[in-house]
C-alpha positions in Angstrom: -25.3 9.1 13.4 -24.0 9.4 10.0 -21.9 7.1 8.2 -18.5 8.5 5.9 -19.3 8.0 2.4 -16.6 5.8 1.0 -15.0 7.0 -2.8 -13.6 4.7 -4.7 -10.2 5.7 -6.6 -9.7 3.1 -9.7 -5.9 2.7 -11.1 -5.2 5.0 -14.3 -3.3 2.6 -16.4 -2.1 4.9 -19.0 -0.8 7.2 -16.4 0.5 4.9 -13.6 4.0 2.1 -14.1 5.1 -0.4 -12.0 8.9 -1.3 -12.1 11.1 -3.5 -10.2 15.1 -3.3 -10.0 17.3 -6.8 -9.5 21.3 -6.5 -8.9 22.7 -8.8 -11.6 26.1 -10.1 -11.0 26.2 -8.1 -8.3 27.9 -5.0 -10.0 24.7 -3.8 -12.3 20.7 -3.6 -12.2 17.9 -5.0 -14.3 14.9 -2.9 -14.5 12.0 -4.3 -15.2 8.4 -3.8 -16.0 4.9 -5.2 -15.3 3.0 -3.4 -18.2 -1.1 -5.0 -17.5 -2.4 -4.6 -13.7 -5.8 -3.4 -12.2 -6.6 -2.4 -8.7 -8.4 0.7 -6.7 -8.1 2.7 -3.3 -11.1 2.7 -1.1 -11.2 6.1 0.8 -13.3 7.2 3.1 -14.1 10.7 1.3 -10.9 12.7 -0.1 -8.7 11.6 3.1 -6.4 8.4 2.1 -5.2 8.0 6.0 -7.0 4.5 6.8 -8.1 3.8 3.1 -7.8 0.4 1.8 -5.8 -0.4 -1.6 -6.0 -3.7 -3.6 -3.6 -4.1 -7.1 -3.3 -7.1 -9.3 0.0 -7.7 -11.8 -0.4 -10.0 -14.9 2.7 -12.0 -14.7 2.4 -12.4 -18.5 2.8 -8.6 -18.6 6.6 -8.8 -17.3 8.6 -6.7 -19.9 12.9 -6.4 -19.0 13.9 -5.6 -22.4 14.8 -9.0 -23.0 12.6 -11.8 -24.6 14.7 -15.1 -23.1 15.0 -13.3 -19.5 11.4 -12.5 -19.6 10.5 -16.1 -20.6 12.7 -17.5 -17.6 10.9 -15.0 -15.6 7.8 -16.8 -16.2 8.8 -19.8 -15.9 8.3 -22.4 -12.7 12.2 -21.3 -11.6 10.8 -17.9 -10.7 7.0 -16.6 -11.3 5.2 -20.0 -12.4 3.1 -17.7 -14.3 1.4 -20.9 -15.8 -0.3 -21.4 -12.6 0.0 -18.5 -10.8 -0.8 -15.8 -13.6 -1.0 -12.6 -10.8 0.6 -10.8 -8.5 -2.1 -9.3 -5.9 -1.5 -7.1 -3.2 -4.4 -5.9 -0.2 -3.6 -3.6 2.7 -4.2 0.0 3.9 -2.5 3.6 3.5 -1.4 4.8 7.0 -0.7 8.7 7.1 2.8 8.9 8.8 2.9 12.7 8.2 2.6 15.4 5.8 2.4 13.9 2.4 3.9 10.8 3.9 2.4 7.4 4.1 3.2 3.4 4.7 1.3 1.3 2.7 1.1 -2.1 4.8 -0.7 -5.2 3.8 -0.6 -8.9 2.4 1.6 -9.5 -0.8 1.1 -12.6 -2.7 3.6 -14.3 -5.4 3.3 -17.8 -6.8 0.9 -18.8 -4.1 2.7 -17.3 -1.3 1.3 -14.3 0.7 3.6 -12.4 3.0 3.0 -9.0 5.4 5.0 -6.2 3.7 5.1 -2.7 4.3 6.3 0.3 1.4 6.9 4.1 1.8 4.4 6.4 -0.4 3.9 10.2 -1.3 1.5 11.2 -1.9 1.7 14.0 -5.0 -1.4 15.6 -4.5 -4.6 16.0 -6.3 -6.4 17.7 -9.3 -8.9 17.6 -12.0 -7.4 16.9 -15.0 -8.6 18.9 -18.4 -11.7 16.5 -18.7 -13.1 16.8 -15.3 -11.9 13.8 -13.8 -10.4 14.4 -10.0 -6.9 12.2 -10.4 -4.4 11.9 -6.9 -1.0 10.5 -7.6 1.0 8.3 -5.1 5.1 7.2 -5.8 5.0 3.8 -3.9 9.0 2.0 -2.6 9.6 -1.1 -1.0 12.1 -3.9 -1.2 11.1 -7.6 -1.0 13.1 -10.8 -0.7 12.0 -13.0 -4.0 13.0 -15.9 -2.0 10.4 -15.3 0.7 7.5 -15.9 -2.1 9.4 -19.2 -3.7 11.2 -17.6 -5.9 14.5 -19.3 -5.5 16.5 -19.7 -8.3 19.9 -19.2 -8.1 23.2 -19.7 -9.9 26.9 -18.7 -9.2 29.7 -17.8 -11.5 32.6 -19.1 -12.0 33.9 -16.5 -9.7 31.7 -17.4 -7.0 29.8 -14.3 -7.5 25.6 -14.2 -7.3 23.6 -13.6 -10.9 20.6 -12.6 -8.9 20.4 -10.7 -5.8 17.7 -11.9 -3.5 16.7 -8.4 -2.8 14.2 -7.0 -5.3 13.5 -3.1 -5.3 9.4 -2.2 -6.3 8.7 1.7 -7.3 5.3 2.6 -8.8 3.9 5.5 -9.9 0.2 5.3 -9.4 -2.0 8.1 -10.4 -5.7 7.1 -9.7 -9.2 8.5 -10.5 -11.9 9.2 -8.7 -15.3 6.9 -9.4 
């Protein structure tokens, strides 16, 4: 009997971004970034259906434009980066069809791991100039910040919410083949 030879795919961080979008006030979004993470896709030859992903944010790495926000950010009201300095995710890539996958697994923020599931396309893959065989994924999913402990909250005057509970994640991953 033979046994599938399992390739591993290690994150490109030069070619790969990981964003998340907030309502503020309720009437516009803040975009913001993660700018160090690590993490791989464990296939079982060049066929993702079934392969197993792990990624890793550096809290300290959270980048919205805005030097006070991100410093909030970090802080024990949202991230408690101090002593919880990642962000770590660990599931599997389940073909849905075509190009089309769910990426379902265990999430975990400030010490709190939750089931969540995100829609990914998968672009495709090539060799790139040097050799190296690359496949690119967009990954979506919302979360609730609140489900991880991330519950600050204030109210305006107006009665009106500074931060939706509902955070958006897009990433553009592009990977390479080990």
């Amino acid at each position: 009997m033979e046994t599938a030879t399992k390739t591993t795919w290690a994150i490109d961080p030069t070619h790969t971004e990981v964003q998340f979008k907030v309502k503020h006030l309720v009437i516009s979004t803040v975009t913001g970034f993660f700018k160090k993470f690590s993490g791989a896709i464990e296939s079982d030859g060049e066929d993702f259906d079934g392969a197993t992903a792990n990624f890793s944010l550096d809290i300290n790495s959270i980048d919205t434009n805005q030097a006070d926000r991100d410093k909030h950010l970090k802080s024990a009201d949202f991230f408690a980066a101090e002593e919880h300095p990642t962000m770590d995710f660990s599931g599997e890539l389940k073909k849905v069809s075509g190009n089309d996958y769910k990426l379902i697994g265990d999430l975990t923020i400030r010490g709190t791991t939750k089931k969540v599931e995100m829609d990914v396309e998968y672009g495709g893959t090539m060799k790139d100039p040097y050799g190296n065989t690359k496949s690119g994924f967009e990954i979506n999913g919302k979360i609730n910040r609140k489900d991880f402990g991330l519950n600050w909250s204030a109210v305006t005057e107006a009665g009106g919410v500074v931060v939706s509970d509902e955070v958006k994640i897009h990433l553009n991953a592009q990977v390479v083949k080990g």
